[in-house]
C-alpha positions, 0 to 999 in steps of 0.5 A: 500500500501507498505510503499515507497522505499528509494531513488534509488540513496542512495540505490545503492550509486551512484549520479545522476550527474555522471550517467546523460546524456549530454544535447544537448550544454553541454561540456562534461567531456574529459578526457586524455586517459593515455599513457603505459610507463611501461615495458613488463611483469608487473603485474595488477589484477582488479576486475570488477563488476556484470555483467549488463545483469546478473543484469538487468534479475534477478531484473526483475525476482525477481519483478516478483516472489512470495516472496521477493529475494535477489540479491548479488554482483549486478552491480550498474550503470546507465543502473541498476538504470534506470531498478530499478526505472522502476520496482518500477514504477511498483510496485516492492521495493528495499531494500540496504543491506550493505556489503563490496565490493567496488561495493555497496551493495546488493539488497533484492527486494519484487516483484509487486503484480500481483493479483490487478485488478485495473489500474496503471499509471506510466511514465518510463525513458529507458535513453539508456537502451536496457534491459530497454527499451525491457524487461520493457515493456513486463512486464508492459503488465502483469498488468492492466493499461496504462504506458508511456516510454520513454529515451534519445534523442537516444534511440528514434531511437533504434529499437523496432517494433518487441516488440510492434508487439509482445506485439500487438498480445498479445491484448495490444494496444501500441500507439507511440507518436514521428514522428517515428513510432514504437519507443519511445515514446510510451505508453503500454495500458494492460487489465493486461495479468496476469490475462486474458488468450488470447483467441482463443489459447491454449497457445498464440504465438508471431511472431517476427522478432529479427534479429536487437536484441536478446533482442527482444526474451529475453523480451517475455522469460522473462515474459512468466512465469506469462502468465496464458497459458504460451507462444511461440515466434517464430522468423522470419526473418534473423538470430538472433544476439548475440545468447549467450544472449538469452541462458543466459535468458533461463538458467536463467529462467530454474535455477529458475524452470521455464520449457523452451523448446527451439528449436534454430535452428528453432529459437522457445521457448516455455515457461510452464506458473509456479510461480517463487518462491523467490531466492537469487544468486550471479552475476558474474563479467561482462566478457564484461567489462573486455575486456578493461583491458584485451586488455590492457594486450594484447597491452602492454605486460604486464599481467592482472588478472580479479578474479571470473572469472566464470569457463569454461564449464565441470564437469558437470557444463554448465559454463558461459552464459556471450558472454563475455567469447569469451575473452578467444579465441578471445585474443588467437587468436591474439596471447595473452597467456591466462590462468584460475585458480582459482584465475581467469583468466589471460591474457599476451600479447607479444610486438609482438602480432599480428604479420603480419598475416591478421584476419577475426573475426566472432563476431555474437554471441557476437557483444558487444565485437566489439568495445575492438576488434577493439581497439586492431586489430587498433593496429595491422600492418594487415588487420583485418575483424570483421564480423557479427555485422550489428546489432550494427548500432542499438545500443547506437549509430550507432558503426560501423560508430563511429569505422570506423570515429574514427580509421580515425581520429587517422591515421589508415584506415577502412571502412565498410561492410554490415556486419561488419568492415575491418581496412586496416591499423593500427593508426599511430600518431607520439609522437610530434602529438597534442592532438586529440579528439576521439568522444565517441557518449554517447556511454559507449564502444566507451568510452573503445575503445579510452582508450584502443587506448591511451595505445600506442597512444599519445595524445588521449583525449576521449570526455565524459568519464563519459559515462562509467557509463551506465554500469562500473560507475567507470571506470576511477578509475579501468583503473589508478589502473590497470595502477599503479599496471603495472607501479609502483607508478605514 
């Protein structure tokens, strides 16, 4: 056997401490959300670092590849840890490689050896990892053995039935062990799918009903290759939400050279089975992540500037798979300027964004975005719609409750639909106001809502800002830089 690993927590420089979730009686750190006092027209650029999604997917696909891989500029945070230690759980090792971004270094990764027939037992922590908690254990699957997962108290009411029931009719028996069924926790007991074909079926098929995660889909795509047969998931039910993500797994895969037929109106994949050889890419700067900073633009005034940004889609290049860069016409429609160089992209809002006009926003296709959007819409004299996001009742916690009862709790006045969120009137709260507390649920863009909130309302306190680790570990850091550059020396 391979010698071990350094310990994660060196390796991608962050401390456990600050990533941990808080412990049911625990007080959280609150952090006072600081107030704009700068000018119109002030200037910021913030760098932001890798994207999550992009991470998490090329970490799985290079434990999964033929010979080591190395991955630059990756996102290191909670969520990135949590898929890191789950991959070496499973046999997979990482090595640091120094560079100088403030971000941490990159990552050479040597892949699990899939060609041993003997059984392996290992527990995994999700902690409130989505790409963990779905992606992990499809992959578990491929190997003999049995393996326990589990996460944060949360996380066990996330959905994950159409997971189970997929990797269930791949012959793989999934146990649960909690009171609810369905959930975490639960245990993957695999003959190894690696290794042994399923019978009765040229190329095996997965019916799945993804309607509540495209992680769901992504999970299966992502494993596909290392089937002996390959395989087909079809969804069924209602239609899938934040389509972009599932895109982003089949051009990752297709970048990799691995032969994906994909049929998204009928909502079917077909993955050709095929090595994936090792690699080396470069992530792109999370898009979702920069929404705060560029939400701050839009509410102040002012102007920021998030460099790398991926270029948009033309010269023959597919551009971006990020939902987050719905940015650039979502921040246009309320009436911000945005513009892309090559030194990135620029967002300036106006002291009249908004207007008096009302909104309705489709956000189905990237309902990650909700949360920054409605921080800013919170902000504006009209009635906005945000549609097409049920799903996030599933997420980190339920986010359209969390946005409803924390837009109430600052003055303003929303309220919930089936599908979305209407905010009836903006947040009002007189500079003589106490503080007040906004409830973050350990929720990271629950977090970002209320710092964007406290740009131009007083007193706004967000409850356990340390949640912003999950995914932008130094959060608070970047959020002050910014604000030093828009307001001058503070």
């Amino acid at each position: 056997m391979a010698d071990a690993a350094p310990p994660i927590n060196k390796i991608v420089g962050i401390h456990m401490s600050d990533t941990a979730p808080v412990q049911p009686g625990a007080t959280p750190g609150d952090w006072p959300a600081p107030l704009f006092t700068g000018e119109p027209g002030a200037r910021a650029t913030v760098r932001i670092p890798g994207s999550k999604s992009l991470t998490n997917r090329y970490l799985l696909l290079a434990a999964m590849a033929d010979s080591p891989s190395v991955v630059h500029a990756p996102l290191h945070s909670r969520d990135s840890l949590l898929m890191i230690k789950a991959l070496e759980a499973l046999g997979a090792r990482f090595e640091s490689l120094e560079t100088d971004s403030p971000f941490g270094p990159d990552l050479r990764v040597t892949p699990i050896d899939f060609s041993s027939a003997t059984p392996r037992y290992s527990t995994i922590d999700c902690g409130l990892a989505g790409t963990v908690m779905r992606f992990v254990p499809a992959l578990a699957a491929l190997l003999p053995g049995e393996f326990g997962f589990d996460g944060d108290a949360h996380a066990r009411k996330r959905p994950m039935a159409p997971l189970l029931d997929g990797l269930r009719q791949l012959g793989v028996d999934v146990p649960c062990e909690g009171d609810q069924a369905d959930a975490l926790p639960f245990t993957v007991q695999s003959p190894g799918l690696a290794q042994h074909p399923v019978e009765g079926s040229a190329i095996p098929e997965v019916c799945i009903d993804a309607s509540a995660s495209s992680q769901f889909v992504s999970a299966f795509l992502l494993v596909a290759p290392r089937l002996p047969q390959g395989l087909v998931i079809r969804h069924v039910g209602e239609a899938v939400p934040s389509v972009p993500h599932i895109e982003m797994t089949v051009e990752t895969l297709r970048e990799l050279g691995v032969r994906v037929e994909s049929s998204p109106e009928q909502y079917t994949w077909v993955v050709r089975p095929g090595a994936i050889r090792g690699f080396e890419k470069t992530i792109e700067p999370d898009l979702s992540n920069a929404g705060p900073f560029l939400a701050a633009a839009t509410v102040t005034g002012t102007s920021v500037t998030i460099p790398d940004w991926p270029a948009p889609a033309g010269d023959g290049q597919p551009g971006t798979t990020q939902g987050g860069d719905m940015w650039r016409e979502l921040l246009l429609t309320v009436g911000a300027t945005v513009s892309y160089s090559e030194k990135g992209l620029t967002v300036t809002g106006s002291p009249a964004v908004g207007g008096e006009r009302e909104y309705v926003f489709d956000l189905a296709r990237c309902g990650e975005l909700a949360p920054t959007l409605a921080a800013i819409c919170a902000l504006l004299p009209a009635r906005t719609e945000l549609r097409g996001i049920a799903h996030l009742r599933g997420h980190e916690t339920d986010r359209l409750k969390a946005l409803r009862v924390e837009i109430n709790r600052l003055g303003g006045s929303a309220h919930e639909l089936d599908d979305g969120l209407v905010i009836d009137a903006p947040v009002q709260r007189a500079a003589t106001n106490a503080a007040v507390t906004v409830r973050t649920y350990e929720d990271h863009r629950m977090a970002t809502f209320a710092a964007v909130l406290g740009l131009r309302v007083p007193g706004v306190v967000v409850e356990n800002i340390a949640t912003t680790a999950k995914t932008l570990p130094d959060f608070v850091g970047l959020w002050n830089n910014m604000l030093g550059q828009l307001e001058g020396s503070r």
